[in-house]
N, C-alpha and C positions, 0 to 999 in steps of 0.2 A: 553516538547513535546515527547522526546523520552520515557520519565518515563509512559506517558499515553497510549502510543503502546504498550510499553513491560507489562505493566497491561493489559492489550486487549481491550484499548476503540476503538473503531470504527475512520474514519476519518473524519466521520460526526459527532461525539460527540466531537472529537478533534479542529473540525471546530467553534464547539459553545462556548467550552471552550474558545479556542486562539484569538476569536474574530474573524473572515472571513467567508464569504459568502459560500462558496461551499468544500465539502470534496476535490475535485482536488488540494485547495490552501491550504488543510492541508497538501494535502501529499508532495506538494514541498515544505512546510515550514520542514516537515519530514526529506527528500532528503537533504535539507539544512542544517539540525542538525547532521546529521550523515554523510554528508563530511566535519563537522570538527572536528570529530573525529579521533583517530587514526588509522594505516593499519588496526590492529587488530580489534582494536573495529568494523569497519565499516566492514570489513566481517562478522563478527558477529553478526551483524546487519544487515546484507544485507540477510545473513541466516534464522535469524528470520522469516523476512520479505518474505522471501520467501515461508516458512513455512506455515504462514498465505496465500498466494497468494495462495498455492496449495490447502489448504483447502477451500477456494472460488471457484476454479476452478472448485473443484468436483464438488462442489453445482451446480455449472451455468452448468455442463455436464448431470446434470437431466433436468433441462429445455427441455419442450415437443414441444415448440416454437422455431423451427430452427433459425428463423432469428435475433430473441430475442435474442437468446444463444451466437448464432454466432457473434452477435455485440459486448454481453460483453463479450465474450472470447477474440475478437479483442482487447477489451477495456485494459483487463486482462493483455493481452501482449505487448499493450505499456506502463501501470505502469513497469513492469518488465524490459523492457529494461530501462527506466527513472532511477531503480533503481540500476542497473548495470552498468547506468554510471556515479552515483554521487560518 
């Protein structure tokens, strides 16, 4: 799981792979792999990951469709806490 993030498949190609319905349940299968990780590693990871989060962000900040935007920017920022607390 984590091997296919840190290569940069999507959480919806992760989804298909791992076998589960929706990218949401990749990403807490994610959150799950990388809190048994060690301190280290999981910051590490959680950097990553954040990394990628901020390069999404940008994207959904061009969105000309406020309320569109505005939902996955929402969206955006409850993965991000989800993943600041695993």
């Amino acid at each position: 799981m984590i091997a296919l993030r840190s290569e940069g498949s999507s959480f919806t190609a992760i989804a298909k792979t791992i076998g589960v319905k929706r990218s949401s349940d990749a990403f807490g299968v994610f959150l799950d792999a990388v809190g048994r990780r060690s301190a280290a590693e999981k910051k590490k990871l959680r950097a990553e990951e954040n990394k990628r989060l901020d390069v999404l962000e940008r994207r959904l900040q061009q969105n000309d469709d406020a309320d569109q935007r505005d939902r996955k920017v929402e969206s955006l920022r409850k993965l991000r806490k989800r993943l600041a607390a695993c």
